[in-house]
Structure formats: C-alpha cells, structure tokens
C-alpha positions in Angstrom: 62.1 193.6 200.3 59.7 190.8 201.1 59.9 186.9 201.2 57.4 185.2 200.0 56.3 181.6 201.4 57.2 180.0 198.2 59.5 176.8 197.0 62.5 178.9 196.9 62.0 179.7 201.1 61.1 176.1 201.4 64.6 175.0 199.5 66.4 177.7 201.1 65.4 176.8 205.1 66.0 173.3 204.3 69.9 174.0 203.0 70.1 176.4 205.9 69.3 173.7 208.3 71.5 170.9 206.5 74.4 173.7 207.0 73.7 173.4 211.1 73.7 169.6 211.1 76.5 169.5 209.1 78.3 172.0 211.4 77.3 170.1 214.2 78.6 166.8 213.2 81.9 167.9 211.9 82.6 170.2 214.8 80.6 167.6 217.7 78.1 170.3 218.5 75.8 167.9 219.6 72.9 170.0 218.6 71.8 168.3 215.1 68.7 167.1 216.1 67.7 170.1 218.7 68.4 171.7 215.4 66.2 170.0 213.4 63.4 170.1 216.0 64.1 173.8 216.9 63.1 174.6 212.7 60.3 172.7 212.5 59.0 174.3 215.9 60.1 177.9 214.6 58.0 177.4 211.1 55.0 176.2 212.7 55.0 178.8 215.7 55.7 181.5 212.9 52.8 180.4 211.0 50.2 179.7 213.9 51.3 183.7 215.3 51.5 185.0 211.7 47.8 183.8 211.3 47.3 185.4 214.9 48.7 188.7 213.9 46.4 189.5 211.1 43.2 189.8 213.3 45.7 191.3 216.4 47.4 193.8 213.9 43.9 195.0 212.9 42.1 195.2 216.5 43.4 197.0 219.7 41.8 194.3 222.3 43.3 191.9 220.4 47.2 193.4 220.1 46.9 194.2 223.9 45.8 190.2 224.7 49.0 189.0 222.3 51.5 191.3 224.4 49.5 189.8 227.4 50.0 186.0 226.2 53.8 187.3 225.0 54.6 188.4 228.5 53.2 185.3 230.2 55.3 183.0 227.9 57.8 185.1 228.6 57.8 185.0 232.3 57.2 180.9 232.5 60.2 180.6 230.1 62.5 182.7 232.1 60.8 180.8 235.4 61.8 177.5 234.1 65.8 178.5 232.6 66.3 180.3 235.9 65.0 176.8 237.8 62.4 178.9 239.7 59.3 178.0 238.9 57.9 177.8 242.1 58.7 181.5 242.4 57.3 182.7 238.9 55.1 185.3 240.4 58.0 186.9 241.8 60.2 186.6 238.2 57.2 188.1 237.1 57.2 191.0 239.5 60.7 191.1 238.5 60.0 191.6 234.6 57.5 193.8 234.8 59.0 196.3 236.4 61.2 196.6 233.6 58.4 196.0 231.1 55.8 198.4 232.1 57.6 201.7 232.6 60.0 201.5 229.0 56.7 200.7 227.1 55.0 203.7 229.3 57.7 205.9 228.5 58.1 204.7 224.7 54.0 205.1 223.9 53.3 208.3 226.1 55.6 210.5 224.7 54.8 210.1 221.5 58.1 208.3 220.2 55.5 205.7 218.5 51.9 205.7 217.7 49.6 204.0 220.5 48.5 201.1 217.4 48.5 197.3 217.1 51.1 197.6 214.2 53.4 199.4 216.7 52.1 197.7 219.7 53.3 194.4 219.5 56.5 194.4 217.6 57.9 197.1 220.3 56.5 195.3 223.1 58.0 191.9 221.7 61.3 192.9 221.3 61.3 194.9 224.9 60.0 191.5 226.6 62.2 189.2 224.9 65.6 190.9 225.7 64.0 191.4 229.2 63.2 187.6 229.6 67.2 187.3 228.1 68.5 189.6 230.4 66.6 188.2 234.1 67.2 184.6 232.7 71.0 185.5 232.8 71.3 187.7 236.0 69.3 185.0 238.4 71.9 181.9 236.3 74.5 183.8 237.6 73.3 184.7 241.2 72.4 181.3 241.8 75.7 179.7 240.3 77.5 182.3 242.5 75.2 181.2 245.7 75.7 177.3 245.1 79.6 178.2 244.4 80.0 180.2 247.3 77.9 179.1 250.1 80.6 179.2 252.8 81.1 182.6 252.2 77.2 183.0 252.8 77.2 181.3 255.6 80.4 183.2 256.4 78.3 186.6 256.8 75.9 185.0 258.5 78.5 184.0 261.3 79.9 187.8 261.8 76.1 188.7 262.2 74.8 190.0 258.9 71.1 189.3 258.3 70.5 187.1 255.5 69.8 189.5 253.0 73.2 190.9 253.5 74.9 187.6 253.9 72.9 187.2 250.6 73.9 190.1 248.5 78.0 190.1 250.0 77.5 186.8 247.5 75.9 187.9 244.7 76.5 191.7 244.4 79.4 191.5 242.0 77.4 190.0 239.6 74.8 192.8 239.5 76.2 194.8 236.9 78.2 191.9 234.9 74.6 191.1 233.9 73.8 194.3 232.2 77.1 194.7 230.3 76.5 193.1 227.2 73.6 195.2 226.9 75.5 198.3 227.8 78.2 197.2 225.3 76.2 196.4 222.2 73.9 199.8 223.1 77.6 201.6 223.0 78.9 199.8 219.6 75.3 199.7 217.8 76.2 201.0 214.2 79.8 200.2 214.2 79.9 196.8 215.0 76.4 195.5 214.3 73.3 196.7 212.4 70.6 195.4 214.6 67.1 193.7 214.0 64.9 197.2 214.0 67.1 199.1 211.9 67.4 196.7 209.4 63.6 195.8 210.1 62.8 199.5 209.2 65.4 199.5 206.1 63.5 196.3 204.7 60.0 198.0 205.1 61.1 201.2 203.1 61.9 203.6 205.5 64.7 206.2 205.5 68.2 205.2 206.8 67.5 208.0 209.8 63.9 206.5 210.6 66.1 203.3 210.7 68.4 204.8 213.3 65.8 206.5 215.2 64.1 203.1 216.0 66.8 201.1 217.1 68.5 204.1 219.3 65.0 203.9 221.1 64.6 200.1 221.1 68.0 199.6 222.0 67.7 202.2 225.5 64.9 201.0 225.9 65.8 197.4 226.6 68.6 198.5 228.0 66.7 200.4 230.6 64.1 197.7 231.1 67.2 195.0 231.7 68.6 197.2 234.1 65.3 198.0 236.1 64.5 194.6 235.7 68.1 193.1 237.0 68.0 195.5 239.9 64.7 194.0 241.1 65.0 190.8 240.7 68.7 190.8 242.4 66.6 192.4 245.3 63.5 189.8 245.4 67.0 187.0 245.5 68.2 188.8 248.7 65.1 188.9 249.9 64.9 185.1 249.1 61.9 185.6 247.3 62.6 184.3 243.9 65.1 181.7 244.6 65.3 177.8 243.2 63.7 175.4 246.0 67.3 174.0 246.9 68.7 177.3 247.7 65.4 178.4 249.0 66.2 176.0 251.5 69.8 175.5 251.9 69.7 179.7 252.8 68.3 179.8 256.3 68.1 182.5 257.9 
C-alpha cells in the first residue's frame, strides 16, 4: 500500500482537518486554529524531511547527521515542555542515557541491519517516545515539587539533605511515569496494532516480521523511557535539571 501525493491526498487532508475544527467548535475544544496551523506545519515539515531523506536514506554520514539533528530537536523540545531550558544539557544527559544504550543493544546484536534505511526510522521512533516519556516524568516531578513544597521543606527541617528532602517529594511519581509505557508494551496486539507493525504490514512484510519489529521497538522504548526516567529523576534530586523558580525556591 502506498499514497501517492495526488488531489485525492490533497481533498482527503483537507476533509480530515474540517472534521477537527468542526469537532472543536461543537465540543469547545478550543483547538481549531492550533489545528489548522499544526497541518499546515506537519505537510511542510513532512515534505522539507521527505526531501532530506532521500540523500540521508542513501548515505551513512548523512542518516547518522539526521538522527543527530532528530535528537537535538528532540532534547530542546523536551527542554522547553518541561520549562527547563536553562538546564537542557542536563535533559540531554537525561535522554541519552536512554537513547544510546537501546540503539547499541538494537544494532549490535544484529536485530537490524547497521543501514540508513534502518537507521533513522528505529532511531526516530526510540527518541520520540523518549522525549514523550522525560517530558512527562520532569511535568510531574515539578507539579509534585510546586504542590508540595512544605513537605520539602518539611525533610529539610528533620535534617535530610536536599536531595532526600527532594526525592521524599517526588519519588512516588517515579514509576507512575513509565506505566503507560509498561501497559501498552503488556496489551500490544490485543488492544492496539501499533505504528511499526502496521508500518511493516503496509511495506509487504509477513505478519511475523510485523510482530518481530514492534516487540523490539516497543521494549526498546520501554527500556530507554525507564533508563531515561530514572536519570533524569536523579539529575532533579540532584537539582540539576530543575525549572529556574524551583531551582531557586529549593535551597539547600
């Protein structure tokens, strides 16, 4: 199966997108024109990278510099959701850690071919749900640390160092990050049919090359989120990747 950039995609987006506004107006989404703006962004990114990928699909410098320049976007769009942007080194300590060994572990044992072709789909869908996953955890560790503050300051009062006084806030959100992850790796196949195996389905493969795929993309992000989480939950207690307020509202 293959779609083809012809009138028929052309009348079909723009029905798809008259279905959103509609939805939003009837139902006061108040999203119409993010909508709007969010399609026209989307076809004009897809065409500028699709343009991209022919010359990166084809050279190995060349797929290695995209899943550079996707990891960098990647880290400053996680830096600015998460409101740390003075701290995007440390976000970006934070996603690599996740990133680096799953694509390691996914490439050296052979799973999938060391090529551009492979290269940059794997590594875009591992670095997107990563960037999902830290934007998430540090939302909900610095909601918890604005929301609880006295109990922060609480530690601090019995003696705990800050990074303790830190983490007696934030720890029970730890693993509430990676649960969706761990539930949609659990229910894969019986609730959803996910992006890759479909993906493979649509390029002709076999319904068990299909499987194969996503059981390995679907660990494998869920590994990376987990690695990634655990980090970045440490570099917070550390009060190394924190927004500027609580950066200095948390004194030691």
């Amino acid at each position: 199966m293959t779609v083809n950039p012809t009138w028929q995609l052309g009348l079909a987006i723009v029905l798809l997108v008259v279905l959103t506004v509609a939805a939003s107006i009837l139902g006061r989404l108040g999203i119409a024109k993010a909508s709007v703006i969010a399609a026209v962004r989307a076809i004009v990114q897809l065409g500028i990278v699709s343009i991209i990928l022919v010359y990166a699909l084809a050279h190995m410098w060349a797929a290695l510099l995209f899943t550079v320049f996707m990891f960098a976007i990647a880290v400053r769009t996680t830096a600015n959701r998460s409101g740390v942007s003075t701290a995007w080194v440390w976000a970006a300590v934070a996603m690599l850690a996740g990133v680096l060994p799953v694509l390691l572990i996914i490439f050296a044992t052979g799973c999938a071919p060391l090529t551009p072709v492979s290269l940059v789909p794997v590594s875009g869908i591992i670095i997107g749900n990563i960037m999902s996953g830290h934007t998430l955890a540090c939302r909900r560790f610095f909601a918890d640390l604005r929301e609880e503050i006295g109990t922060y300051e609480a530690g601090l009062a019995v003696g705990f160092p800050r990074r303790d006084a830190i983490a007696l806030v934030t720890e029970p959100s730890v693993t509430e990050s990676v649960l969706p992850t761990v539930d949609r790796t659990a229910t894969v196949g019986l609730v959803t049919l996910p992006g890759a195996f479909v993906g493979v389905l649509l390029g002709g493969g076999s319904a068990l090359q299909a499987g194969a795929a996503q059981a390995l993309v679907l660990i494998g992000i869920l590994a990376g989120q987990a690695v990634t989480v655990v980090v970045a939950h440490d570099l917070v207690t550390r009060a190394k990747l924190l927004p500027e307020d609580l950066a200095t509202q948390l004194h030691p």
